[in-house]
C-alpha positions as a Markdown table, in Angstrom:
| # | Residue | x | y | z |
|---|---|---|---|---|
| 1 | Unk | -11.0 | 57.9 | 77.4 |
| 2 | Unk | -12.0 | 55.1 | 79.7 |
| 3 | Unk | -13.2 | 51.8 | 78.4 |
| 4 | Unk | -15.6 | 51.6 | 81.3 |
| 5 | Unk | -17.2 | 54.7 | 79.7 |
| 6 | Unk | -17.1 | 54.0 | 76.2 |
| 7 | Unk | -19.2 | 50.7 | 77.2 |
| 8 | Unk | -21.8 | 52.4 | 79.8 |
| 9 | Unk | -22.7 | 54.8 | 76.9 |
| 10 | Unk | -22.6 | 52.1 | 74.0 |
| 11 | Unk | -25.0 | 50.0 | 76.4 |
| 12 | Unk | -27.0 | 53.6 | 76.7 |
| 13 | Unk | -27.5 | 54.0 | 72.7 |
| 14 | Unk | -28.3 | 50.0 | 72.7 |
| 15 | Unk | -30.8 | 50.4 | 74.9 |
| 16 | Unk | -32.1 | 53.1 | 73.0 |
| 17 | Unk | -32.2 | 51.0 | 69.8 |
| 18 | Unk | -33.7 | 48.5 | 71.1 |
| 19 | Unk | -36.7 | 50.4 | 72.5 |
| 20 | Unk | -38.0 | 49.7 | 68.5 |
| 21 | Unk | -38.5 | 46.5 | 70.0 |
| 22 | Unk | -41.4 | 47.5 | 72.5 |
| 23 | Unk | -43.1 | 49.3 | 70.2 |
| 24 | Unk | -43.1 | 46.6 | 68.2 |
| 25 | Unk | -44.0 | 44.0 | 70.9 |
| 26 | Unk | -46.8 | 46.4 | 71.6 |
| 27 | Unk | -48.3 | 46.8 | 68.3 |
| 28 | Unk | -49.0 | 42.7 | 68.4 |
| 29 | Unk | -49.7 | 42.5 | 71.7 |
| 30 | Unk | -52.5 | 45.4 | 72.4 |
| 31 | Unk | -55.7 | 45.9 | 70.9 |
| 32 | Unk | -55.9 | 50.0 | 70.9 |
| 33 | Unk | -53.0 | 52.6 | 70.6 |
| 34 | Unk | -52.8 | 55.2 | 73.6 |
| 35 | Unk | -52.8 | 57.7 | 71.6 |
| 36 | Unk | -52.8 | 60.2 | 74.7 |
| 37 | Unk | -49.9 | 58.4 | 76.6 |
| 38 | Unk | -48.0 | 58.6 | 73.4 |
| 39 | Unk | -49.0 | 62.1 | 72.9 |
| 40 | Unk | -48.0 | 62.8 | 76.1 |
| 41 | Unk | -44.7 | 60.9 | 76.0 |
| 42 | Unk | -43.6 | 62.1 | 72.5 |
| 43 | Unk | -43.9 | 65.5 | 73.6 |
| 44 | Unk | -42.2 | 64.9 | 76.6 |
| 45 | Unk | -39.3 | 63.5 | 74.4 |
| 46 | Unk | -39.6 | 66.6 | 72.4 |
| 47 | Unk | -39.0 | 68.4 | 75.4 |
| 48 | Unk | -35.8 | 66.5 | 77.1 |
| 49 | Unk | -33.8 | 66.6 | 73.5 |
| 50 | Unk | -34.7 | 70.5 | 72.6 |
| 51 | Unk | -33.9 | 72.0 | 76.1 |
| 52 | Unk | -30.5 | 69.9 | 76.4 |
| 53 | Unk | -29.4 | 70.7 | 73.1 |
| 54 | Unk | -30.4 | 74.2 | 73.3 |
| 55 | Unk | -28.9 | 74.6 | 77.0 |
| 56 | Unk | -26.3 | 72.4 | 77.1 |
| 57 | Unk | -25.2 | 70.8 | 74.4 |
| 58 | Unk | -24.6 | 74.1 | 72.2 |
| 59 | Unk | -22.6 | 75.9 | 75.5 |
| 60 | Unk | -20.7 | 72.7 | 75.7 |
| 61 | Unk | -19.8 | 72.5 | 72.3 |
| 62 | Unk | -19.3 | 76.3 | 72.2 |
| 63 | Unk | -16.9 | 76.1 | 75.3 |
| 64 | Unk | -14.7 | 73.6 | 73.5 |
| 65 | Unk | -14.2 | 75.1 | 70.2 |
| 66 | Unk | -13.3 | 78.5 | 72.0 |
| 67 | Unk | -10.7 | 76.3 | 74.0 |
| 68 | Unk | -9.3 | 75.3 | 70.4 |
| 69 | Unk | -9.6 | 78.1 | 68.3 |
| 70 | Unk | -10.7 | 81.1 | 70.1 |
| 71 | Unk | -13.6 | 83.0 | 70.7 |
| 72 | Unk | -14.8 | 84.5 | 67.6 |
| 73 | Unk | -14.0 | 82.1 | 65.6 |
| 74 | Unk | -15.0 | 79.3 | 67.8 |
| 75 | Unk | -18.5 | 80.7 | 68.3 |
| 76 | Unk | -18.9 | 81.0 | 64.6 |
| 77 | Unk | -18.3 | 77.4 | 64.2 |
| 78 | Unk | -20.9 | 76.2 | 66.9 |
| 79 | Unk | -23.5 | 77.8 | 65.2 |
| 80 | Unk | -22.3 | 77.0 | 61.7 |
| 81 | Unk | -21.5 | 73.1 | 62.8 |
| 82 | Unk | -25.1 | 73.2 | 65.1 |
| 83 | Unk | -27.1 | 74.0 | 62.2 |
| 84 | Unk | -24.8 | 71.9 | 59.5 |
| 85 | Unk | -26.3 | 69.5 | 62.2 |
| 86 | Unk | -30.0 | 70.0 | 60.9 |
| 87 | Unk | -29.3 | 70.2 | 57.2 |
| 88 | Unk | -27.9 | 66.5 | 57.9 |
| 89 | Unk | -30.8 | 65.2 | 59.7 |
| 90 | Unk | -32.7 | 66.9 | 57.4 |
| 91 | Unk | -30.7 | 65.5 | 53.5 |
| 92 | Unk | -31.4 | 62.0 | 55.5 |
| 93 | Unk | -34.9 | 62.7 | 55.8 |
| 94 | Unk | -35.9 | 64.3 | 52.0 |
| 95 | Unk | -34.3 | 61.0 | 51.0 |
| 96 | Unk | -36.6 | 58.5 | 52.4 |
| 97 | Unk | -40.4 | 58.6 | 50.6 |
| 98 | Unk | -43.0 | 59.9 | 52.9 |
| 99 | Unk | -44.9 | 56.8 | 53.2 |
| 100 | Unk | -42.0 | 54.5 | 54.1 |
| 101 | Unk | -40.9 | 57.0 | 56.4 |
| 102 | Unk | -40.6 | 55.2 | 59.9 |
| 103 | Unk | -41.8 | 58.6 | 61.6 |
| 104 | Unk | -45.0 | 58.7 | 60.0 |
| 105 | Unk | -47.7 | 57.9 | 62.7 |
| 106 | Unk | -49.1 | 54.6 | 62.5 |
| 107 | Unk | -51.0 | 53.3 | 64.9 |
| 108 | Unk | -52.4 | 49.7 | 66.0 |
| 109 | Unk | -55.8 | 49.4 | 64.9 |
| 110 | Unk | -53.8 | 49.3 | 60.9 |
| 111 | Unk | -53.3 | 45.6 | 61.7 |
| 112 | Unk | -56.6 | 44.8 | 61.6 |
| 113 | Unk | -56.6 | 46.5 | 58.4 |
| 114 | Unk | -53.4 | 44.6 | 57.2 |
| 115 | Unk | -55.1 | 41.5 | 57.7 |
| 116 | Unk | -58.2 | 42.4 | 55.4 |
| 117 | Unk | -56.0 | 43.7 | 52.5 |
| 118 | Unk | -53.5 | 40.5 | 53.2 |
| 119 | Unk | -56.8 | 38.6 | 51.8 |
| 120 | Unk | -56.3 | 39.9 | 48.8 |
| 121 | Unk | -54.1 | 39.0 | 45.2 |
| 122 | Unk | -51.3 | 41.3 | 45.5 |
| 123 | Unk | -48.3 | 41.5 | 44.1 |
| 124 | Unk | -45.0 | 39.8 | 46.2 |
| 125 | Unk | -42.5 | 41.9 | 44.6 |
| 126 | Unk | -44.4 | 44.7 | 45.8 |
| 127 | Unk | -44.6 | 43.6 | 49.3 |
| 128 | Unk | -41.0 | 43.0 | 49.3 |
| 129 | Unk | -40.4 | 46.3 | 48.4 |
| 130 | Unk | -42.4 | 47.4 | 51.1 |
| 131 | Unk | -41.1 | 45.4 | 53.8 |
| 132 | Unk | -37.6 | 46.1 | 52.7 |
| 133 | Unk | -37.9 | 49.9 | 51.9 |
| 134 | Unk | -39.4 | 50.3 | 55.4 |
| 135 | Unk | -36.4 | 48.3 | 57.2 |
| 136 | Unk | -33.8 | 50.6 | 55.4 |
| 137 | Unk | -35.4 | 53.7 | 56.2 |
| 138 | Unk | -35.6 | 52.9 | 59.6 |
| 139 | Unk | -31.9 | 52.3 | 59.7 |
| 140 | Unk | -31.1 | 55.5 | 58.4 |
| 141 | Unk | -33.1 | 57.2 | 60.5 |
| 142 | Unk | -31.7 | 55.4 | 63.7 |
| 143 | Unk | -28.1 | 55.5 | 62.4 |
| 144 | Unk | -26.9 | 59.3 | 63.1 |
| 145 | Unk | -29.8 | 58.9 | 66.4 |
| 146 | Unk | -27.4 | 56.3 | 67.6 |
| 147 | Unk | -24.1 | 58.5 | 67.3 |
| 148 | Unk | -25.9 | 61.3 | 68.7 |
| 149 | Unk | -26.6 | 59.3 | 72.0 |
| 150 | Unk | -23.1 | 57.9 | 72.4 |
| 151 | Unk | -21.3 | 61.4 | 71.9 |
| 152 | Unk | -23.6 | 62.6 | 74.5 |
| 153 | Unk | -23.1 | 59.9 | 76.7 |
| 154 | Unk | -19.3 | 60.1 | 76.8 |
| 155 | Unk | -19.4 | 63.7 | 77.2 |
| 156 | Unk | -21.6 | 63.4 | 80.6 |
| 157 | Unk | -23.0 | 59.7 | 81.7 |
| 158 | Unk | -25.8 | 61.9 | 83.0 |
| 159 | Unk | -26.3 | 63.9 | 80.0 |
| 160 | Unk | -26.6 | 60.7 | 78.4 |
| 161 | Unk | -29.0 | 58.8 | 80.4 |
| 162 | Unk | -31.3 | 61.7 | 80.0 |
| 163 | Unk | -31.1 | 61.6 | 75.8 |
| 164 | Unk | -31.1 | 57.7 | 75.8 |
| 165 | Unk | -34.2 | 57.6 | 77.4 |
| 166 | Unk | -35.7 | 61.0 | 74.9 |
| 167 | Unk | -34.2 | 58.9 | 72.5 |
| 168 | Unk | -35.8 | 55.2 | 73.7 |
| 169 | Unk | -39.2 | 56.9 | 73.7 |
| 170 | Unk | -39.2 | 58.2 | 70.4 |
| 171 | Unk | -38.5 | 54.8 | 69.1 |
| 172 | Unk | -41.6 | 53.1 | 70.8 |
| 173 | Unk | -43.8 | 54.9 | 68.5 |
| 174 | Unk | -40.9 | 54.0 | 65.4 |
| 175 | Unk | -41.6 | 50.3 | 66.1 |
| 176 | Unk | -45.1 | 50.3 | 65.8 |
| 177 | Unk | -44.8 | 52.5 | 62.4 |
| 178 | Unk | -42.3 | 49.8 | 61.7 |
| 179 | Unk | -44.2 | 46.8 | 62.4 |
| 180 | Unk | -47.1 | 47.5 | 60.5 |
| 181 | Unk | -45.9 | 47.7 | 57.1 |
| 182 | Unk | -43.3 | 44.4 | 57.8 |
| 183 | Unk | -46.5 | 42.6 | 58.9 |
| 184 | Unk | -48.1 | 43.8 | 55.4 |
| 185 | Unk | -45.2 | 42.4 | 53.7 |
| 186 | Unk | -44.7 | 39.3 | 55.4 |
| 187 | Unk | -47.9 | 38.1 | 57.2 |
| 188 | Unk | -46.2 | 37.0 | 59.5 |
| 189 | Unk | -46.3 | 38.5 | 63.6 |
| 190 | Unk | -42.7 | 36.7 | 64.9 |
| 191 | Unk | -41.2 | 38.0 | 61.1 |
| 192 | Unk | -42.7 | 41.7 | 61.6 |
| 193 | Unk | -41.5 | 41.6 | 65.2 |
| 194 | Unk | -38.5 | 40.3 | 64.9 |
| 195 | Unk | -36.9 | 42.4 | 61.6 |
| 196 | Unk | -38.8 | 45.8 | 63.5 |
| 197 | Unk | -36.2 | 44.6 | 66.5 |
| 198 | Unk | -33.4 | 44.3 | 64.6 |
| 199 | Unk | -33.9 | 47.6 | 62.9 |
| 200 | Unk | -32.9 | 49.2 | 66.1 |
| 201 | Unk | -29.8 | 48.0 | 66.2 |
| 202 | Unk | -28.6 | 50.2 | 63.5 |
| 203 | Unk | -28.7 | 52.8 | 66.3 |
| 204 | Unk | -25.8 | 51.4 | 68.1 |
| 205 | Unk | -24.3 | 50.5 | 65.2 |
| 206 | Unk | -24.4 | 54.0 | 64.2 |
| 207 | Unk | -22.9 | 54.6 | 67.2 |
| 208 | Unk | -19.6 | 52.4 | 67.1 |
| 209 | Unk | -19.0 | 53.3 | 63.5 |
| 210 | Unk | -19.3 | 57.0 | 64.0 |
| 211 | Unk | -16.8 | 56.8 | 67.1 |
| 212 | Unk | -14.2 | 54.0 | 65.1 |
| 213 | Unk | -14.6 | 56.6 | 62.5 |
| 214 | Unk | -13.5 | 59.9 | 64.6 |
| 215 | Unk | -11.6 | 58.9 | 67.8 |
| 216 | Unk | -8.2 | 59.1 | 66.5 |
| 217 | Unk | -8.9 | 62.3 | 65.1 |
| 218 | Unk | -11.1 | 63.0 | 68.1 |
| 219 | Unk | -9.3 | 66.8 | 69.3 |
| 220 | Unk | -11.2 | 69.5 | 71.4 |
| 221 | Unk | -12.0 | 71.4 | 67.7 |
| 222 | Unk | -13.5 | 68.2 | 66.4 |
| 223 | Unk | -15.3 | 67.4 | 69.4 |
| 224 | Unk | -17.2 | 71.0 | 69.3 |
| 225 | Unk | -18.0 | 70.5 | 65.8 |
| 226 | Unk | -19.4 | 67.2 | 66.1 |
| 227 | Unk | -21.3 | 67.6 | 69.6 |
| 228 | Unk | -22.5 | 71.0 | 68.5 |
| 229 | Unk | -23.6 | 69.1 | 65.4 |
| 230 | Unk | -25.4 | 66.9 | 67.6 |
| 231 | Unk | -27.8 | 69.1 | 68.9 |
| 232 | Unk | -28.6 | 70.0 | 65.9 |
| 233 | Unk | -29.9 | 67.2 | 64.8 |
| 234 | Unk | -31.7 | 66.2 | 67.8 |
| 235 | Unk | -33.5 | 69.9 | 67.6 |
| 236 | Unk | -34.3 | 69.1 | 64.2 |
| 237 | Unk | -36.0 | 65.3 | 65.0 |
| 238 | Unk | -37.9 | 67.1 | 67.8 |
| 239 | Unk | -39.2 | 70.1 | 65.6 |
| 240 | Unk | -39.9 | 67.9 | 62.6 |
| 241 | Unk | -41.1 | 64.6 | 63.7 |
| 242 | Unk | -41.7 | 64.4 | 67.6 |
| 243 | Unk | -43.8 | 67.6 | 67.8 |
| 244 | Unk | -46.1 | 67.1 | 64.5 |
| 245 | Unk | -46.8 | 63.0 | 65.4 |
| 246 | Unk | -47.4 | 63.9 | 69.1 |
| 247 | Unk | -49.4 | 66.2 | 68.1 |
| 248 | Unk | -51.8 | 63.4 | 65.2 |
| 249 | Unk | -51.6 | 61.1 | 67.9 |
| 250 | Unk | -53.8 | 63.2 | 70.9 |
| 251 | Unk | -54.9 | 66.4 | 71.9 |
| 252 | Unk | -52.7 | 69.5 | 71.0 |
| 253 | Unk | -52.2 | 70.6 | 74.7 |
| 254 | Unk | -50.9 | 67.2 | 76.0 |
| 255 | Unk | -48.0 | 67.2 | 73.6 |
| 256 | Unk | -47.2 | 70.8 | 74.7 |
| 257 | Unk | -47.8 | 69.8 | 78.7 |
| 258 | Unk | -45.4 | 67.1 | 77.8 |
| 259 | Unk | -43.0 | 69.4 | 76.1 |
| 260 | Unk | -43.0 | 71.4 | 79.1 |
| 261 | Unk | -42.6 | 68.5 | 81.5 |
| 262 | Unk | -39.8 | 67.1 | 79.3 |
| 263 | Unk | -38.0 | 70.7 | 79.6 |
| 264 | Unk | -38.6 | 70.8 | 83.5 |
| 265 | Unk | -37.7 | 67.3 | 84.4 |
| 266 | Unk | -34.3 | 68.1 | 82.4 |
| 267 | Unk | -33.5 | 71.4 | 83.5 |
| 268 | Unk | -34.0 | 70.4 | 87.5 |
| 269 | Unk | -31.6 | 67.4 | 86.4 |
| 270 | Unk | -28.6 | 69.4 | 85.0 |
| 271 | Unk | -29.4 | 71.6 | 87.5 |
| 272 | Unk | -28.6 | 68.5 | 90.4 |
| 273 | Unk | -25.9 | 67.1 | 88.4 |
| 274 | Unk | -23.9 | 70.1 | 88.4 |
């Protein structure tokens, strides 16, 4: 595999990463959420990662573990590894409490609301907690994201471009749900901003682990189980967490017009990239 590649989709899933960043910078820096941009843009997110994983990811994954063990049995492990995909995505999820959960919507007028209850007597420890909780669970979350992207990516540079920026969107949203609770814990804007930032870094991180981890092993077989894995869990993060927030965040029909548009805009692109 070419080094050239590896980098252009590791600099893909960083980008992605560090998308947490502007929703962070955002959460400081603006007064009101746009909750129907964000509806709009989640949904479209929603869109991009379920169509390609439905459409191409699982035929490309299919096509490869045919190639290595033959049709029957190669089909059988697509669907088997696709939905092994969602039970991952979805263990990593159960684990983290619901209200340090990075993917619960948050929006900015909560700062205003941190800064009353910051006036307070409250307990450090229990800030601490907080502000630490909501840092790991983020990382967790962003970790198999982060693989996810980069398998993509070095599969088809285009492919990729079109899940790092599904991907990059979905964090925006992340880094504001991130922020608020760090700002809680901290009282401080640049220490919020700054550990919500670094958070997304553990999606790149996931990234080069997950591929120092596999490449020598890395065979047509494995490759089919992992990328059809991928779609998976990329299927399940739009069902379970795009979807539903898009949906708190504006008006039903704008998360389902951005579905839609999110679907179009990637089928047209496979469709030119072929």
């Amino acid at each position: 595999m070419a080094t050239e590649n590896l980098w252009a989709a590791f600099g893909l899933t960083l980008f992605a990463g560090l998308c947490t960043g502007i929703g962070s910078a955002l959460a400081f820096l603006t007064k009101r959420t746009n909750k129907k941009f964000l509806s709009l843009a989640l949904g479209f997110s929603a869109g991009v990662m379920i169509y390609v994983s439905m459409i191409e990811i699982f035929r490309k994954a299919q096509d490869s573990l045919i190639l290595g063990l033959g049709e029957k049995m190669g089909s059988w492990i697509t669907v088997i590894s696709f939905f092994g995909g969602m039970l991952f995505i979805a263990a990593i999820d159960k684990l983290i409490p619901s209200h340090e959960n990075p993917h619960e919507m948050h929006s900015v007028e909560e700062i205003a609301g941190s800064e009353k209850a910051m006036l307070l007597p409250t307990n450090e420890k229990k800030l601490l907690r907080m502000g630490t909780f909501t840092a790991l669970a983020v990382a967790i979350h962003n970790f198999p994201e982060g693989f996810a992207t980069l398998i993509a990516s070095l599969q088809d540079p285009a492919l990729g471009v079109s899940i790092a920026i599904a991907v990059a969107i979905h964090n925006i949203p992340e880094g504001i749900a991130v922020s608020i609770p760090l700002y809680y814990a901290t009282g401080s804007h640049k220490k919020a901003f700054y550990y919500s930032f670094l958070s997304g870094l553990a999606e790149p991180a996931g990234a080069i682990i997950g591929y120092l981890i596999l490449a020598p092993f890395m065979t047509d077989t494995l490759f089919g189980i992992v990328f059809a894995g991928v779609g998976g869990i990329m299927v399940f993060i739009s069902i379970d967490q795009l979807l539903p927030t898009a949906r708190e965040y504006g008006e039903h029909h704008l998360s389902i017009y951005g579905l839609v548009l999110g679907m179009m805009l990637m089928a047209f692109s496979l469709l030119l990239f072929m």
